[in-house]
Backbone as CSV, one residue per row, in Angstrom:
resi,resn,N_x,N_y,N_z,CA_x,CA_y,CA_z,C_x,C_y,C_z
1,UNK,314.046,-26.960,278.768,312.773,-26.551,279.333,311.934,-27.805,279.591
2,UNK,311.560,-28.070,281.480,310.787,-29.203,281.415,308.941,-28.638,280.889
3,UNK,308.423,-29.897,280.148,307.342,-29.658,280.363,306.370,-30.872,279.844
4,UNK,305.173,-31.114,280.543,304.759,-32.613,280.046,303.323,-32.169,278.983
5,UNK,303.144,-32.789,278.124,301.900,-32.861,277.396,300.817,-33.618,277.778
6,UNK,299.473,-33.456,277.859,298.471,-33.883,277.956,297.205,-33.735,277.278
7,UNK,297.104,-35.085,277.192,295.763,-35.188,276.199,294.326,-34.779,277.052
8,UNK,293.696,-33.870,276.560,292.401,-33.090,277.352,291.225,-33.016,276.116
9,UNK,290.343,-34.428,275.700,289.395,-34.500,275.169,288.673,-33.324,275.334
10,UNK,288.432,-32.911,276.599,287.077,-31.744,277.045,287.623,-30.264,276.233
11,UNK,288.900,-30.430,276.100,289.599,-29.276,275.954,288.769,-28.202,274.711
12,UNK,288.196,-27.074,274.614,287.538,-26.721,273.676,288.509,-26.063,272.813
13,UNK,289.965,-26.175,272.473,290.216,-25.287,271.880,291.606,-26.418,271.403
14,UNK,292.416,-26.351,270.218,293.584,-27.540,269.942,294.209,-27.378,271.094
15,UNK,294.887,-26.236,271.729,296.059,-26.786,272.892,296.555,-25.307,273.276
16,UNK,296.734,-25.711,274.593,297.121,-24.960,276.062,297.866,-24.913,276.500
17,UNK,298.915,-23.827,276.748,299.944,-23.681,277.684,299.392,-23.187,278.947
18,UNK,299.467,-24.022,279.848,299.382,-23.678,281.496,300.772,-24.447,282.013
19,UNK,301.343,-23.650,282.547,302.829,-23.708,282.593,303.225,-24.351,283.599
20,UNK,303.703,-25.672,283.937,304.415,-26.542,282.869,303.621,-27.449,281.902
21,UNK,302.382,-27.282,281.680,301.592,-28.200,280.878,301.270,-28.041,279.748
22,UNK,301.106,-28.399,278.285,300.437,-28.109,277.493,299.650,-29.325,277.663
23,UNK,298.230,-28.963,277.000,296.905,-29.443,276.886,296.588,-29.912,275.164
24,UNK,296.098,-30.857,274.968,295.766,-31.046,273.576,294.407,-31.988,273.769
25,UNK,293.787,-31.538,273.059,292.374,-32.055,272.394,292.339,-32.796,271.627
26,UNK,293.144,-33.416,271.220,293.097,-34.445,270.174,294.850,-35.461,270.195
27,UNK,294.477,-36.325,270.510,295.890,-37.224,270.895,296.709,-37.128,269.630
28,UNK,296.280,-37.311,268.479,297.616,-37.052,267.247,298.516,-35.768,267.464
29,UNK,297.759,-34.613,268.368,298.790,-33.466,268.564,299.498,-33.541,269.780
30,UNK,299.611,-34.863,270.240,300.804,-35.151,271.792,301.947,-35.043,270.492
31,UNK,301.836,-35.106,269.481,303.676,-35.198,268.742,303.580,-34.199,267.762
32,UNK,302.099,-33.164,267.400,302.081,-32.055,266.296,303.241,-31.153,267.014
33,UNK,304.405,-31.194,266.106,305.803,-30.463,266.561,305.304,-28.652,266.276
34,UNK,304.427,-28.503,265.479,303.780,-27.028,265.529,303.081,-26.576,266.181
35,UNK,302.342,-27.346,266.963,301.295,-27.186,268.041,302.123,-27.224,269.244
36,UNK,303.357,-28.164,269.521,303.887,-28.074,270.630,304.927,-26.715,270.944
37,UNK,305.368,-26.860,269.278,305.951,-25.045,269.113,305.295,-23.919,269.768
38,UNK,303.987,-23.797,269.407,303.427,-22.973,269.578,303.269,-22.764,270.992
39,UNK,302.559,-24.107,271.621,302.635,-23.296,273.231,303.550,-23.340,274.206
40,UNK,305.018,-23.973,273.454,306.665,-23.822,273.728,306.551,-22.387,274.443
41,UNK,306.422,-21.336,272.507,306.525,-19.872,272.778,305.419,-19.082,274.057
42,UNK,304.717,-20.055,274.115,303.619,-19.184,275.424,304.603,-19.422,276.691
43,UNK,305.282,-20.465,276.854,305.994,-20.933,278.311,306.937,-20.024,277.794
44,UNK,307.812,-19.788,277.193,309.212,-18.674,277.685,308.116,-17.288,277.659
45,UNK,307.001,-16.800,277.233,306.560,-15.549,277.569,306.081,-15.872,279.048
46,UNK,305.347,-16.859,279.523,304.832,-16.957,280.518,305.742,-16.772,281.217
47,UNK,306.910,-18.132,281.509,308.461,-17.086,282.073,308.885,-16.140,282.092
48,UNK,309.088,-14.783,281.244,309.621,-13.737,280.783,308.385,-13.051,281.916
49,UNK,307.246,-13.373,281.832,306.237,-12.544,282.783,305.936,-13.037,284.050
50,UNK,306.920,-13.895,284.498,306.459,-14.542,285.735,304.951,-15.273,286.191
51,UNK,304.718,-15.867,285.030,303.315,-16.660,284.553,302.421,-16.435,284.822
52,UNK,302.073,-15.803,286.355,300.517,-15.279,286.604,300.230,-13.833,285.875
53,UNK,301.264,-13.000,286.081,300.903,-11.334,284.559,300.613,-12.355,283.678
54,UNK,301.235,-13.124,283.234,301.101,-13.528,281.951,299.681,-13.314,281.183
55,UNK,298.801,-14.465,282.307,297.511,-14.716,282.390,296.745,-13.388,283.028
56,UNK,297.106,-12.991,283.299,296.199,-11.208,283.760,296.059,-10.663,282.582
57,UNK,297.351,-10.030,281.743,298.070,-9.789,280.846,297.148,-10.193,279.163
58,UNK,297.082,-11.315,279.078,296.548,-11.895,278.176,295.155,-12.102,277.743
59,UNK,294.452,-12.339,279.372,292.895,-11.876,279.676,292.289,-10.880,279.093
60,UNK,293.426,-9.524,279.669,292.879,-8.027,279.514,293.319,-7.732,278.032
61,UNK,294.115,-8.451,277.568,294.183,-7.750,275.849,293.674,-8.437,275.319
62,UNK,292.886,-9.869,275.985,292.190,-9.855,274.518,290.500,-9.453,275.070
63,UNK,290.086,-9.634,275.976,289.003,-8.426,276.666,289.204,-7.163,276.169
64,UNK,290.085,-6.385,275.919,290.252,-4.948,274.992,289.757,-5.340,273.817
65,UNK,290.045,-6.360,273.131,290.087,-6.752,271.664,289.368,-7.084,271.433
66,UNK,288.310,-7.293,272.101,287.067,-8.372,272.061,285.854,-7.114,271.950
67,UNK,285.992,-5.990,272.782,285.630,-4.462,272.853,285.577,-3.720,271.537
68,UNK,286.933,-3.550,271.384,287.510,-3.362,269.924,286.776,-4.058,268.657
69,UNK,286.845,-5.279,268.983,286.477,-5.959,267.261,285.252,-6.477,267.673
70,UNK,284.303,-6.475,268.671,283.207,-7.148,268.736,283.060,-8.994,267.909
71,UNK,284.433,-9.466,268.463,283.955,-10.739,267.211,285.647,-11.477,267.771
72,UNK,285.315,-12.628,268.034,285.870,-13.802,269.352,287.250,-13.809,268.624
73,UNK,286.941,-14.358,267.391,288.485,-14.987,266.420,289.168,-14.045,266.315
74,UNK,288.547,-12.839,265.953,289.237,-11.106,265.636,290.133,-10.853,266.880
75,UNK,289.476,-10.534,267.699,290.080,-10.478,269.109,290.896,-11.495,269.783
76,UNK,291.295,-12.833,269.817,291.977,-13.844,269.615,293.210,-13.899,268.805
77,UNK,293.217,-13.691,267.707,294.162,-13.276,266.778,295.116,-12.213,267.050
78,UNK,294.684,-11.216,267.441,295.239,-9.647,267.673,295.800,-10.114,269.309
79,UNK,295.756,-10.576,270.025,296.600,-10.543,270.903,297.877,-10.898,270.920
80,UNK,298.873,-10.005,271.501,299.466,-10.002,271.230,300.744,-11.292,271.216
81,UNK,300.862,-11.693,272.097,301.024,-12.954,272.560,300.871,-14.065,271.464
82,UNK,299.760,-14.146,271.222,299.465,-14.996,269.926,299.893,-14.678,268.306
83,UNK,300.458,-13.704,268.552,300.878,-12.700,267.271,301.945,-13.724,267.031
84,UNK,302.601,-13.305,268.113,304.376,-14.083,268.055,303.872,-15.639,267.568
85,UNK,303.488,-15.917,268.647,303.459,-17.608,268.682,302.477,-17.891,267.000
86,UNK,302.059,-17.471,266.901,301.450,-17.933,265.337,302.315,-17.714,264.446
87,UNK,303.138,-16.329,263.966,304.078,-15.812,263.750,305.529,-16.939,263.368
88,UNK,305.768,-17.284,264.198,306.892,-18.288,264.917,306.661,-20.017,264.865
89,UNK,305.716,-20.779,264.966,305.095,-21.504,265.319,305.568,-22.611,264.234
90,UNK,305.912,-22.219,263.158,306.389,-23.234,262.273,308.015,-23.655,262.208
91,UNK,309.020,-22.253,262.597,310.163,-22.208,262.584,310.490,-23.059,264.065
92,UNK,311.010,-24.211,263.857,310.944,-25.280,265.313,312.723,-24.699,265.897
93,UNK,312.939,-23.714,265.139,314.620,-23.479,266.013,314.108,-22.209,266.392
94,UNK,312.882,-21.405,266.607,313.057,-19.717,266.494,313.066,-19.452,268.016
95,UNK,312.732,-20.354,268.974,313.316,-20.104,270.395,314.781,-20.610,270.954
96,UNK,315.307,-20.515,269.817,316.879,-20.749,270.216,317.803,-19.378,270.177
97,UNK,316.715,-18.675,269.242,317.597,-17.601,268.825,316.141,-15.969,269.184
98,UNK,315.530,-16.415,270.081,314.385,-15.548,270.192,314.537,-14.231,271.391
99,UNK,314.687,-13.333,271.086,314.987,-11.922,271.907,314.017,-12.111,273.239
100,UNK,314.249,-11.825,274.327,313.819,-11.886,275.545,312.445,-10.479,275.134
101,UNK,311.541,-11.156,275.761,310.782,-10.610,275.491,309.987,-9.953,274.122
102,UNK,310.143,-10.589,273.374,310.093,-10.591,272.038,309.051,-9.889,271.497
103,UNK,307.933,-10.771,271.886,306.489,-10.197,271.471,306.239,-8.848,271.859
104,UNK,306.832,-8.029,272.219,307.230,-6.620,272.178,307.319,-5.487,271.085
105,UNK,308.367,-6.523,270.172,309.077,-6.241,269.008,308.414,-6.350,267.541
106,UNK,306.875,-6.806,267.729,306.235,-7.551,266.373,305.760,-6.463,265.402
């Protein structure tokens, strides 16, 4: 899987999958192997959804969730998407062996 990292001072949040890019806010996480894990697992969902659902997709559940829990982190957390990838995020082999479409299954 190609994909390049970039350091994004402005970035308000540790790091971004926009596909092929991840984004990081802080240059020690161009090599955090958990942080790069993590938005690894956003690029094969973003793939699996043909990357723009992805981002429709991800908007609207956590806009539901945000409805739902009145409260940013609450709603952030609960998406689903982020379930997996937090979930997963430490195990650096679990997209070797990860069910197509996974975050389905949580």
């Amino acid at each position: 899987m190609w994909y390049k990292t970039i350091y994004c001072p402005w970035l308000h949040v540790n790091g971004m999958a926009l596909y092929p890019f991840i984004l990081v806010k802080e240059k020690h996480n161009l090599s955090n192997q958990q942080l790069i894990n993590h938005e690894l697992i956003h690029f094969k969902q973003q793939i699996e959804l043909l990357i723009l659902p992805f981002y429709f997709f991800y908007i609207i559940h956590y806009l539901i969730n945000l409805l739902y829990y009145r409260q940013h982190q609450k709603a952030y957390f609960q998406i689903i998407f982020e379930q997996e990838a937090y979930k997963y995020d430490k195990d650096l082999n679990y997209l070797k062996r990860r069910r197509f479409l996974a975050f389905l299954y949580l």
